[in-house]
Each structure stands twice: as structure tokens, then as C-alpha cells.
PDB file as gemmi writes it, atoms N, CA and C in Angstrom:
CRYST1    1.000    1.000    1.000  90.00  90.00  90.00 P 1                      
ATOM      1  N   UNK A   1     -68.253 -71.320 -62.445  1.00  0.00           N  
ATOM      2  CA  UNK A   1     -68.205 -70.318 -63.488  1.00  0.00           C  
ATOM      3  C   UNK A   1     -69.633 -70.071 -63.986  1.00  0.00           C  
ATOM      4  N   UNK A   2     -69.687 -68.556 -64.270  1.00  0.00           N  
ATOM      5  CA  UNK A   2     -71.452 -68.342 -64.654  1.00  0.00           C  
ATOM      6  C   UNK A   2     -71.458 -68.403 -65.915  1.00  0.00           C  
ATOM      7  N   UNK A   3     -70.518 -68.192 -67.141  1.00  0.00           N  
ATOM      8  CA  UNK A   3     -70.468 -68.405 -68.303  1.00  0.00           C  
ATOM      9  C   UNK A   3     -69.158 -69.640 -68.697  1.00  0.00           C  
ATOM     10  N   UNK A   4     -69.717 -70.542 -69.281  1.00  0.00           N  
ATOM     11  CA  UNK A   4     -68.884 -71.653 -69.481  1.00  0.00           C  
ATOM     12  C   UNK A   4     -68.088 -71.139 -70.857  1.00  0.00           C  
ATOM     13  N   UNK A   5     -66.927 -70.027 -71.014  1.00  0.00           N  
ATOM     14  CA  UNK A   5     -66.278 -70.100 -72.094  1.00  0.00           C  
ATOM     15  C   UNK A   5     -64.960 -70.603 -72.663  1.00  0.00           C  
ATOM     16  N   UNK A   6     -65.113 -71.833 -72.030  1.00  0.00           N  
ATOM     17  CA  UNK A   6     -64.019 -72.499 -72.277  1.00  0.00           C  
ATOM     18  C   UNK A   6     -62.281 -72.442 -71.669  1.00  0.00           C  
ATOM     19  N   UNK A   7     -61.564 -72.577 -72.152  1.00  0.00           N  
ATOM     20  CA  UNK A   7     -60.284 -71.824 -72.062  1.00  0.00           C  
ATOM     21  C   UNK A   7     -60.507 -70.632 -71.341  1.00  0.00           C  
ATOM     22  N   UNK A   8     -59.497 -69.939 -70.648  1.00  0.00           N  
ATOM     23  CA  UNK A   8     -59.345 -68.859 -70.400  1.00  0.00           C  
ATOM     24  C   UNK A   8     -58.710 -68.101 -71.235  1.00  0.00           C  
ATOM     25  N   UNK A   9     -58.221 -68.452 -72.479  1.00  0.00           N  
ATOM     26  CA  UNK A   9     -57.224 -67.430 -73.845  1.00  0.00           C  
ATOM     27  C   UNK A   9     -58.642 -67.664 -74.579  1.00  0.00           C  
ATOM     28  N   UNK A  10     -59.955 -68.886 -74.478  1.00  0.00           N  
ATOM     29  CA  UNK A  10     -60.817 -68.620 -75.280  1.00  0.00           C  
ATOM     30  C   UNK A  10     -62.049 -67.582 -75.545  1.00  0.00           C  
ATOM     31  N   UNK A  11     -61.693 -67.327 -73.672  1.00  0.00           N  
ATOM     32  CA  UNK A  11     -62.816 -66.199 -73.113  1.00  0.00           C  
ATOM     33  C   UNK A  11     -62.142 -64.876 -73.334  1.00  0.00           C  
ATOM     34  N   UNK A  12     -60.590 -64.545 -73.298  1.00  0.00           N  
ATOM     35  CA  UNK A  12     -60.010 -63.319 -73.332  1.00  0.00           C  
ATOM     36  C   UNK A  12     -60.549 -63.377 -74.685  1.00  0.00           C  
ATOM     37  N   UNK A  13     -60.449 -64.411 -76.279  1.00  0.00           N  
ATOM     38  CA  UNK A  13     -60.980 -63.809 -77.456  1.00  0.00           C  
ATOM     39  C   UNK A  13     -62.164 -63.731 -77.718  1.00  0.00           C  
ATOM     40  N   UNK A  14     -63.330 -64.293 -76.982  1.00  0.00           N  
ATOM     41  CA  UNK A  14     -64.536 -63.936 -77.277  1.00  0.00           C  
ATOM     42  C   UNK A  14     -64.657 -62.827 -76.516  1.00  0.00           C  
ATOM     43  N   UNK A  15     -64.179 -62.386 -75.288  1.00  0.00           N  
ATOM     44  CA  UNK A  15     -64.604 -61.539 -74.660  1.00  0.00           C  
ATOM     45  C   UNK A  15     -64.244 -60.074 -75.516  1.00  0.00           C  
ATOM     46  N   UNK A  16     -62.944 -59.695 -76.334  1.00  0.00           N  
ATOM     47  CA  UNK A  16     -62.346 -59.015 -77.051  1.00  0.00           C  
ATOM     48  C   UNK A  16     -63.057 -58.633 -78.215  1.00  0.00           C  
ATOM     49  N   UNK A  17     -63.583 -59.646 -78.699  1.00  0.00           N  
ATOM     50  CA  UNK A  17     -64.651 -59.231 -80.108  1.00  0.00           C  
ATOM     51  C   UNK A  17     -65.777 -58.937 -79.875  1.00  0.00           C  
ATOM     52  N   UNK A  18     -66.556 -59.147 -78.383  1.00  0.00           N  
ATOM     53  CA  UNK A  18     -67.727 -58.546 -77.917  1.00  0.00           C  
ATOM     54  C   UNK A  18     -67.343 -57.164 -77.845  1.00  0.00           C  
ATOM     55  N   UNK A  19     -66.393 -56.941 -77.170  1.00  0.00           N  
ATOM     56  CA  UNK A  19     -65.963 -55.282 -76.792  1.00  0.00           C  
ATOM     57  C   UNK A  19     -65.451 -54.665 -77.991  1.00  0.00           C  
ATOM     58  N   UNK A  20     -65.222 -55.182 -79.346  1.00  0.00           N  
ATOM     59  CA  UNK A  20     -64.892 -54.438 -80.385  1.00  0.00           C  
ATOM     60  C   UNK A  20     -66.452 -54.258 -81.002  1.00  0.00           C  
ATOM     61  N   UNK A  21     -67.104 -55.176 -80.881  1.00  0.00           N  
ATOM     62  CA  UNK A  21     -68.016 -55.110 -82.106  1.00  0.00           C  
ATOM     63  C   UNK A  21     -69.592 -54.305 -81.242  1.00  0.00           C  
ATOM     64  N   UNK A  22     -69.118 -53.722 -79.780  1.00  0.00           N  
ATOM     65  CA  UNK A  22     -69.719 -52.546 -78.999  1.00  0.00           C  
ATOM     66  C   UNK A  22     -69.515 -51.395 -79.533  1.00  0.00           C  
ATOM     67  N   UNK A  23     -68.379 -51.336 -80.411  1.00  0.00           N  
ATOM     68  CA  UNK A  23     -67.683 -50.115 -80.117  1.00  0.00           C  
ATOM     69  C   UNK A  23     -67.145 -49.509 -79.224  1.00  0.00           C  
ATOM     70  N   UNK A  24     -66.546 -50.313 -78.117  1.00  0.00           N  
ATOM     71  CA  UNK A  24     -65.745 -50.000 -76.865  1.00  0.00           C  
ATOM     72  C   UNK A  24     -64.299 -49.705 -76.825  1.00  0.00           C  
ATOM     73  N   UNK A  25     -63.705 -49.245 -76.603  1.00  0.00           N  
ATOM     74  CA  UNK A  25     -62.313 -49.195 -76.646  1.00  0.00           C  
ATOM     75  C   UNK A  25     -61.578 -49.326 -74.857  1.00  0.00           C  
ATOM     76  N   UNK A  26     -60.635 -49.548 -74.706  1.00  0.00           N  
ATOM     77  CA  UNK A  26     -59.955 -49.667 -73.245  1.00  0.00           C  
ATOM     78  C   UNK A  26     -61.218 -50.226 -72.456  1.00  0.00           C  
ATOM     79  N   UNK A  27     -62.263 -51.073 -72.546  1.00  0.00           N  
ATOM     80  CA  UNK A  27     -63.149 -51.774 -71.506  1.00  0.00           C  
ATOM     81  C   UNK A  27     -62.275 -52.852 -71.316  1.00  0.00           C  
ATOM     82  N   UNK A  28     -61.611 -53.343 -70.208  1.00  0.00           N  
ATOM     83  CA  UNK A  28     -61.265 -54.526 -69.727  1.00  0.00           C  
ATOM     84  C   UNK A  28     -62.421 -55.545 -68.929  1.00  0.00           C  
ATOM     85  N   UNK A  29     -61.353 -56.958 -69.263  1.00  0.00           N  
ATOM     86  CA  UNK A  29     -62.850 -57.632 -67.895  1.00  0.00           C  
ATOM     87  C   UNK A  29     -62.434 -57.108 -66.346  1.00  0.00           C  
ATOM     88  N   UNK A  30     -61.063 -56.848 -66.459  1.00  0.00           N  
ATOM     89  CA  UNK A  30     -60.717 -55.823 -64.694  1.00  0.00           C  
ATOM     90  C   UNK A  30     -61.482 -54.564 -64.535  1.00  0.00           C  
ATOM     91  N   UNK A  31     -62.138 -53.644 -65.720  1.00  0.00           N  
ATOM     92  CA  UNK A  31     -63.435 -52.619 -65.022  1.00  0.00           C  
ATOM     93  C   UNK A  31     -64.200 -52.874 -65.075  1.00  0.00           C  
ATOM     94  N   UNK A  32     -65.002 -54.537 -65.685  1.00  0.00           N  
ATOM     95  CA  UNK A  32     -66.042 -55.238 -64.807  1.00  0.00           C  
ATOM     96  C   UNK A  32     -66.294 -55.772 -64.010  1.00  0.00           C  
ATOM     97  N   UNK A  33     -65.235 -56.115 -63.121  1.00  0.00           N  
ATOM     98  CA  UNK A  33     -64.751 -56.551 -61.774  1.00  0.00           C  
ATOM     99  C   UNK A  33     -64.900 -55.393 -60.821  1.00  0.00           C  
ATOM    100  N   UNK A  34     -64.259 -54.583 -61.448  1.00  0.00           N  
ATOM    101  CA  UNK A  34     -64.193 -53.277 -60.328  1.00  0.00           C  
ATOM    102  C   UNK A  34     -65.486 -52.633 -60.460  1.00  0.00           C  
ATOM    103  N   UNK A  35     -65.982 -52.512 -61.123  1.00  0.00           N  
ATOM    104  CA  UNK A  35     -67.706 -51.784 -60.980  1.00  0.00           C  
ATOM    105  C   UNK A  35     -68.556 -52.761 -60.574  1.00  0.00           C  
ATOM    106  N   UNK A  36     -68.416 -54.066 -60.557  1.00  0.00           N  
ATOM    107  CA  UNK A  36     -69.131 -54.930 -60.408  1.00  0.00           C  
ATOM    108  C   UNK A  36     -69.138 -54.921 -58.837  1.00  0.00           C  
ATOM    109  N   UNK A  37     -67.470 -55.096 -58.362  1.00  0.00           N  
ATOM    110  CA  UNK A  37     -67.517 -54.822 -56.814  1.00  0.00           C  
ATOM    111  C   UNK A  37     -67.577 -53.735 -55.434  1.00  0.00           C  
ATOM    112  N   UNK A  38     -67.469 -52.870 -56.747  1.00  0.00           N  
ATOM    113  CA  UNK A  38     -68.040 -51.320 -55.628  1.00  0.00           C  
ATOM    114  C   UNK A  38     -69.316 -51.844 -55.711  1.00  0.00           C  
ATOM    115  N   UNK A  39     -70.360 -52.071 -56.886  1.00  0.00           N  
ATOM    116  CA  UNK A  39     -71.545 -51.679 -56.355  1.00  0.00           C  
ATOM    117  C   UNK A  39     -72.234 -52.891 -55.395  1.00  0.00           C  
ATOM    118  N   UNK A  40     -71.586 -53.861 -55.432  1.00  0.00           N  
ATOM    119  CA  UNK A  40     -71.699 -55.265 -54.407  1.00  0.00           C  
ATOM    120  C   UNK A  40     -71.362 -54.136 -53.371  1.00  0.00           C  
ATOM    121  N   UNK A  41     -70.263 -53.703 -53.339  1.00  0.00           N  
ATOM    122  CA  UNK A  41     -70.456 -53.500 -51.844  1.00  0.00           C  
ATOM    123  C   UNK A  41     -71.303 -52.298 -51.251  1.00  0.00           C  
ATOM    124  N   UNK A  42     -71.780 -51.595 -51.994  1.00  0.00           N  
ATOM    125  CA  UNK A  42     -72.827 -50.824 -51.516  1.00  0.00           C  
ATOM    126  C   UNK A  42     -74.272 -51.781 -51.060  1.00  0.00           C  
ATOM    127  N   UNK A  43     -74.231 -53.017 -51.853  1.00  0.00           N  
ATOM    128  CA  UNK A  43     -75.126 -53.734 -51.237  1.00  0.00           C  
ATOM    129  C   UNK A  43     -75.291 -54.967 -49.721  1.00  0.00           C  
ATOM    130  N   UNK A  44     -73.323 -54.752 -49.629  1.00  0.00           N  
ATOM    131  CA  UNK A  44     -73.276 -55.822 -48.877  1.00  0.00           C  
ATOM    132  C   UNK A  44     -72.088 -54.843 -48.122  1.00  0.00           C  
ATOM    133  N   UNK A  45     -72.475 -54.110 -46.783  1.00  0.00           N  
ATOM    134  CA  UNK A  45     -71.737 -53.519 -46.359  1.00  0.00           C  
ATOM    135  C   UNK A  45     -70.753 -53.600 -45.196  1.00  0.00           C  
ATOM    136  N   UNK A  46     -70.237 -55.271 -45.077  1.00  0.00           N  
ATOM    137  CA  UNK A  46     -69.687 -56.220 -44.492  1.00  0.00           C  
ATOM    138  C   UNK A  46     -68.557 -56.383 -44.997  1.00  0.00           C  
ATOM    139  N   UNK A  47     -67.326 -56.555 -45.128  1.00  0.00           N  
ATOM    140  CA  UNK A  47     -66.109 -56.797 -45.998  1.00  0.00           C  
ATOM    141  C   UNK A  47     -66.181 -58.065 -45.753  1.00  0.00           C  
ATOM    142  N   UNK A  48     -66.305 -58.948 -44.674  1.00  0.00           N  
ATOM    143  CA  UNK A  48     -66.340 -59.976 -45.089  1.00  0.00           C  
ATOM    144  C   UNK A  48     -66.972 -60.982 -46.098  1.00  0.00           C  
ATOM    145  N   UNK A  49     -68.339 -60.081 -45.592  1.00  0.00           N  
ATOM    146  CA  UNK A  49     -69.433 -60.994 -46.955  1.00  0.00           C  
ATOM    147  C   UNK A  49     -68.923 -60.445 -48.142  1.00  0.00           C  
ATOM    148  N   UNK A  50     -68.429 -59.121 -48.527  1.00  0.00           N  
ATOM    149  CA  UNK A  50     -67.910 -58.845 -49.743  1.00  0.00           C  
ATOM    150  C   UNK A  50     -67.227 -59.573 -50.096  1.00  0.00           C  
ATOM    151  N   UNK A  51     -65.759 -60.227 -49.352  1.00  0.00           N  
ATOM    152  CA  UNK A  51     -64.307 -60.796 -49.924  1.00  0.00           C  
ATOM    153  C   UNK A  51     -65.176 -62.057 -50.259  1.00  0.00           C  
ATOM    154  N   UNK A  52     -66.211 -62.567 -49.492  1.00  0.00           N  
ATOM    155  CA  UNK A  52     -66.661 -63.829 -49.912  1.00  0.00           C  
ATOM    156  C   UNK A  52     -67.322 -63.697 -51.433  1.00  0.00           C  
ATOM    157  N   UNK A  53     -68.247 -63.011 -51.746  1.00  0.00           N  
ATOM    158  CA  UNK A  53     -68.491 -63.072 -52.892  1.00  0.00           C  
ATOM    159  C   UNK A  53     -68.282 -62.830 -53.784  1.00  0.00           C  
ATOM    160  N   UNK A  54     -67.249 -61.392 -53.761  1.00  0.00           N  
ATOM    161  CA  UNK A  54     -66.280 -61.133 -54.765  1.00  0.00           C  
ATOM    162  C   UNK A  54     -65.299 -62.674 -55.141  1.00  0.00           C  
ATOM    163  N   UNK A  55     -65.389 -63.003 -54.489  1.00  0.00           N  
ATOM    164  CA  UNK A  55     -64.354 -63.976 -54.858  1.00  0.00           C  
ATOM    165  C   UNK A  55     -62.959 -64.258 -54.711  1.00  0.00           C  
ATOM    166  N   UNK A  56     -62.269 -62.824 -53.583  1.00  0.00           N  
ATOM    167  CA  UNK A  56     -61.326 -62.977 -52.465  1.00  0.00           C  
ATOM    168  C   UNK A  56     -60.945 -63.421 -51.833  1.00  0.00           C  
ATOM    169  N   UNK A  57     -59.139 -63.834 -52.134  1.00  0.00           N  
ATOM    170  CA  UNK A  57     -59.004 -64.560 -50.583  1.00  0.00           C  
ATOM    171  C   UNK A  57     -58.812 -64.228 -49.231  1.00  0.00           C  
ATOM    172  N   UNK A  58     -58.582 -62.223 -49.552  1.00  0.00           N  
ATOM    173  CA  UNK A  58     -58.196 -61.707 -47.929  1.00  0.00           C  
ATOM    174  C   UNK A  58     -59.190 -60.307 -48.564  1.00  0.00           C  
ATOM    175  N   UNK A  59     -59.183 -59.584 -47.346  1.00  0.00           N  
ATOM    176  CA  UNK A  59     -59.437 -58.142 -47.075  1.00  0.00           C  
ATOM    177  C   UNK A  59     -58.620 -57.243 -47.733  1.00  0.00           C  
ATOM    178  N   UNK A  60     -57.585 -57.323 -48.007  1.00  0.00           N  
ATOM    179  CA  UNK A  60     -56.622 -56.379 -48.522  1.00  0.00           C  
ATOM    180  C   UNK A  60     -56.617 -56.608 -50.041  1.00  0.00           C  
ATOM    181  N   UNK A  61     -57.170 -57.274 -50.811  1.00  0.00           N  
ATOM    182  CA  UNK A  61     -57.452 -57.569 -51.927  1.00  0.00           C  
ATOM    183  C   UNK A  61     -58.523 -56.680 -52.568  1.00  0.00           C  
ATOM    184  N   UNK A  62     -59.528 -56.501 -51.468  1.00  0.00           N  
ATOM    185  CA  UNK A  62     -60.402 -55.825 -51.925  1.00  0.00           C  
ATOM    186  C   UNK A  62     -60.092 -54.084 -52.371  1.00  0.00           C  
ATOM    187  N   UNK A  63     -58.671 -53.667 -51.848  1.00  0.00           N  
ATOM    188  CA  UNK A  63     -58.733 -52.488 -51.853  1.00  0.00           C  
ATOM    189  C   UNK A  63     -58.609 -52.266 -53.402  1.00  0.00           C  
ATOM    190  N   UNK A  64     -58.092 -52.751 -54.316  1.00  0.00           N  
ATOM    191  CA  UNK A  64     -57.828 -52.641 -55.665  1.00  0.00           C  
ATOM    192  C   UNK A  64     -59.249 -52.468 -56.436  1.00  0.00           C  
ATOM    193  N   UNK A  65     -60.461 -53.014 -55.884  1.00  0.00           N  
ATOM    194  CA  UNK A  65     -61.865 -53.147 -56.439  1.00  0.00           C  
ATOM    195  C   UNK A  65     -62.492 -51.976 -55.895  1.00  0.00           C  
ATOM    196  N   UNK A  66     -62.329 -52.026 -54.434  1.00  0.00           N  
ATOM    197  CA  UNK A  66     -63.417 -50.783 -53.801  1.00  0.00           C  
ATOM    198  C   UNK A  66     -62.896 -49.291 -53.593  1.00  0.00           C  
ATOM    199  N   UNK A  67     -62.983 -48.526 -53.528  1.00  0.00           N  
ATOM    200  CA  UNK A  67     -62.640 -47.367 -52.858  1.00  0.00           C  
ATOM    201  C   UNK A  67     -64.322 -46.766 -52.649  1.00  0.00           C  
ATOM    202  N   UNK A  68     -64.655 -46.859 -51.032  1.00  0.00           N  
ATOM    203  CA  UNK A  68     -65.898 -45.887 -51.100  1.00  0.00           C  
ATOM    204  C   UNK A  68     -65.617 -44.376 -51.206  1.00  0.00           C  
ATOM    205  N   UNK A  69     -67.051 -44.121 -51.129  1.00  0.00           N  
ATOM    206  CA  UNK A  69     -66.802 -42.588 -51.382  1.00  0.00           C  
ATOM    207  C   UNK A  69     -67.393 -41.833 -50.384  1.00  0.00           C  
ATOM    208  N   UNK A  70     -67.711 -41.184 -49.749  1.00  0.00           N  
ATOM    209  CA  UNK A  70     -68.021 -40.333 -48.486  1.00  0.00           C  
ATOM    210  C   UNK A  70     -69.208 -40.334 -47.948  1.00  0.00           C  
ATOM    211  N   UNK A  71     -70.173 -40.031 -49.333  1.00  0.00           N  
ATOM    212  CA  UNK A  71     -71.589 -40.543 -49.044  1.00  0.00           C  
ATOM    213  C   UNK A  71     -71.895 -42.192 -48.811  1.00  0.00           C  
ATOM    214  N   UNK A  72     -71.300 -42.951 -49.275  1.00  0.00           N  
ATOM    215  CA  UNK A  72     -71.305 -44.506 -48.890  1.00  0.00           C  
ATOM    216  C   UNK A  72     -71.233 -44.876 -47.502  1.00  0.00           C  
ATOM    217  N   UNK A  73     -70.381 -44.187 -47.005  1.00  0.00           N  
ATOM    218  CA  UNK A  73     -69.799 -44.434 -45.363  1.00  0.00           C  
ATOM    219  C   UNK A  73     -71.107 -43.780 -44.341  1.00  0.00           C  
ATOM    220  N   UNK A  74     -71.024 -42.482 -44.949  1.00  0.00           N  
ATOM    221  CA  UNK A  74     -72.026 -41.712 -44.290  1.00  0.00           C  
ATOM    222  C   UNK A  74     -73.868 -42.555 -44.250  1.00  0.00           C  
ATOM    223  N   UNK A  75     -73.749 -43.440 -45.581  1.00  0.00           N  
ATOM    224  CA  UNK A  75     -75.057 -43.888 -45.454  1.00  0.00           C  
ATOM    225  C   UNK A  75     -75.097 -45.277 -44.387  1.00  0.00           C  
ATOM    226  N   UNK A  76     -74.001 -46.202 -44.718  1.00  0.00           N  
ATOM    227  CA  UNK A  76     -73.478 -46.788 -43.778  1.00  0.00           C  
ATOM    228  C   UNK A  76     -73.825 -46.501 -42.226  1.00  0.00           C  
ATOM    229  N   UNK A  77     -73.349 -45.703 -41.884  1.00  0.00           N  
ATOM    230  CA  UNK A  77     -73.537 -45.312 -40.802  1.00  0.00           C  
ATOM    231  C   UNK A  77     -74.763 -44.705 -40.242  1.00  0.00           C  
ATOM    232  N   UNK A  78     -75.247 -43.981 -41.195  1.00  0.00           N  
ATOM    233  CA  UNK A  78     -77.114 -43.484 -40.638  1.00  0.00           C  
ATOM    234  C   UNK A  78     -77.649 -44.672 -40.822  1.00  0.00           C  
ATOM    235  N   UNK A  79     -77.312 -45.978 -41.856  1.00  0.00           N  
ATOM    236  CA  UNK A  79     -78.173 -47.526 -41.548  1.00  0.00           C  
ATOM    237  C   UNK A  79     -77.911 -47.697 -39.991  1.00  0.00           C  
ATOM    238  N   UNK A  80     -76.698 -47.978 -39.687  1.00  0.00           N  
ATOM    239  CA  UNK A  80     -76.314 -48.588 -38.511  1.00  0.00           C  
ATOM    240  C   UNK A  80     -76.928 -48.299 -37.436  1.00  0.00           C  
ATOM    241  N   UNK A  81     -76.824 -46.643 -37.011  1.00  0.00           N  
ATOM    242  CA  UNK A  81     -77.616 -46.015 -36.240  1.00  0.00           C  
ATOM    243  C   UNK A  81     -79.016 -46.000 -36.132  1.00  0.00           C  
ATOM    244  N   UNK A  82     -79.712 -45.806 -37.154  1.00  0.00           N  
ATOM    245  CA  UNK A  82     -81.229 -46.648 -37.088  1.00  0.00           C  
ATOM    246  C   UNK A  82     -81.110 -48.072 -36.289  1.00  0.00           C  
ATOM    247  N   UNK A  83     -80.710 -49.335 -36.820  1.00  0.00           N  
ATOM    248  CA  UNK A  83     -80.544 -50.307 -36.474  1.00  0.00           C  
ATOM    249  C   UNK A  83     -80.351 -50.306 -35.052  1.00  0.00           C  
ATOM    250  N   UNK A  84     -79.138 -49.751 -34.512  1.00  0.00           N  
ATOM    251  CA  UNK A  84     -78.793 -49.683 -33.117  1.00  0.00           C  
ATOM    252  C   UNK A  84     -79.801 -48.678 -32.615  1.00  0.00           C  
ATOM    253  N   UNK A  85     -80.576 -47.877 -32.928  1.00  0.00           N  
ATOM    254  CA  UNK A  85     -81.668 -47.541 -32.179  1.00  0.00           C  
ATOM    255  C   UNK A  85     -82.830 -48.346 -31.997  1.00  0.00           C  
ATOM    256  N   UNK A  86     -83.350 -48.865 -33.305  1.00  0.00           N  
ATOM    257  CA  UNK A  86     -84.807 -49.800 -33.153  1.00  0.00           C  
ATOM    258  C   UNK A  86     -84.062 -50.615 -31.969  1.00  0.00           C  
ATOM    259  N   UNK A  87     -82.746 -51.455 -31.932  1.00  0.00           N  
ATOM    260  CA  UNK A  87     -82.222 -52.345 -30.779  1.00  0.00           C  
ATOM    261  C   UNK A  87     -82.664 -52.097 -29.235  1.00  0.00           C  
ATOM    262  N   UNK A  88     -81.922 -50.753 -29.738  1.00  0.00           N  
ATOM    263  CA  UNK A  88     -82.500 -49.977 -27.931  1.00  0.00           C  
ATOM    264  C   UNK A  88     -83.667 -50.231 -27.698  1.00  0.00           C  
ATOM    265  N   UNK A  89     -85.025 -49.176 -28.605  1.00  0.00           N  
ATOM    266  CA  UNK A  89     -85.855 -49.171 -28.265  1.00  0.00           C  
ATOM    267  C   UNK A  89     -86.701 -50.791 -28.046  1.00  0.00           C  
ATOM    268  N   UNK A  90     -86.131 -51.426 -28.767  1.00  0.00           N  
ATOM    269  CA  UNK A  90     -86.404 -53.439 -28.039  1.00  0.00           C  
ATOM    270  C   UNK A  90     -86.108 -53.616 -26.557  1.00  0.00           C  
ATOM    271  N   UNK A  91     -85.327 -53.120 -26.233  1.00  0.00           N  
ATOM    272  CA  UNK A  91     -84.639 -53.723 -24.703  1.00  0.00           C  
ATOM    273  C   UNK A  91     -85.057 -52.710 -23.981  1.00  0.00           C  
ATOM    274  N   UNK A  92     -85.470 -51.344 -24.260  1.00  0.00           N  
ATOM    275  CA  UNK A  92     -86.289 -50.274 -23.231  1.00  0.00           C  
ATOM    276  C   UNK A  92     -87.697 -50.165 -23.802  1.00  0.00           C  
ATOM    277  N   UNK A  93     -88.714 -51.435 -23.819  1.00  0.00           N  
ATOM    278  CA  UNK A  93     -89.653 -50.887 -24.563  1.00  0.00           C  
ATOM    279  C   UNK A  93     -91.126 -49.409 -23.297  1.00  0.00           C  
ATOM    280  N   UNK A  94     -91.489 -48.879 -24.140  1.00  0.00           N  
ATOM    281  CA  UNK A  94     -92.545 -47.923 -23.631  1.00  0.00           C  
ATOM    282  C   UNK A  94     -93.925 -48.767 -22.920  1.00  0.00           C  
ATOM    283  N   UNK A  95     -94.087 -48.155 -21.504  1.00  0.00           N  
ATOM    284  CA  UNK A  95     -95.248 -48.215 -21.007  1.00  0.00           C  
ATOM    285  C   UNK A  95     -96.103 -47.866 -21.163  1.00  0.00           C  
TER     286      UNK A  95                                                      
END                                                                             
């Protein structure tokens, strides 16, 4: 645990009077989970390494946290393709 707050009914009430005395209304600790783990996974674009650090026990868990969005995939994929090109150009190098 990264914050030692005791109890778990002790952390739902400290956590509750932090978010009142924000002036927050409807912030749960479940949409700090879920923003916390989309943007993990924009950094970690592996589901496995995600479920690992999210703190998951399967893949299908994650769907409740992540939903990408179009540009995510798309960047995803222009990484990849770089990657699998510098590869090529390793194994065909120029004379």
C-alpha cells in the first residue's frame, strides 16, 4: 500500500472529507482508478504489463478501467511500425 490509511472504512472516511473539503462532489476513489489506468496505459502499451501494474488479476478486468480512443491505437501502431522498421533496417544494413 502507498498510503498507509489504516482500515479500509478508515480510508473510505478520510478519503470522503478530502473530497468534501475540495469542493468535489461525485469524485470516487473508482475515477481515480480509472484515470489513473487509461493514462498508465498510454504509457505502457502491453496489457499485460498494464494488468500487472494496475493491479489485475486477468485481461478482462481491465476493460472497466480502459477504453482507448482512436488516436491511442493509431499512435500505437505508428510506434510499432517505426520499431519494426529500425528492426529491418538492422538485419538489411546499407553498403
Amino acid at each position: 500500500m502507498i498510503f498507509d490509511a489504516g482500515t479500509e472504512a478508515a480510508f473510505s472516511v478520510r478519503y470522503g472529507c478530502l473530497v468534501r473539503s475540495a469542493g468535489l462532489k461525485d469524485l470516487t476513489f473508482h475515477d481515480l482508478r480509472h484515470e489513473a489506468t487509461s493514462r498508465l496505459a498510454k504509457l505502457l502499451p502491453n496489457p499485460l504489463d498494464l494488468k500487472h501494474v494496475a493491479g489485475k488479476h486477468d485481461l478482462k478486468s481491465l476493460d472497466r478501467y480502459y477504453q482507448p480512443v482512436p488516436e491511442d491505437i493509431s499512435r500505437q501502431i505508428e510506434d510499432a511500425k517505426r520499431v519494426l522498421g529500425m528492426l529491418a533496417e538492422d538485419e538489411n544494413p546499407k553498403e
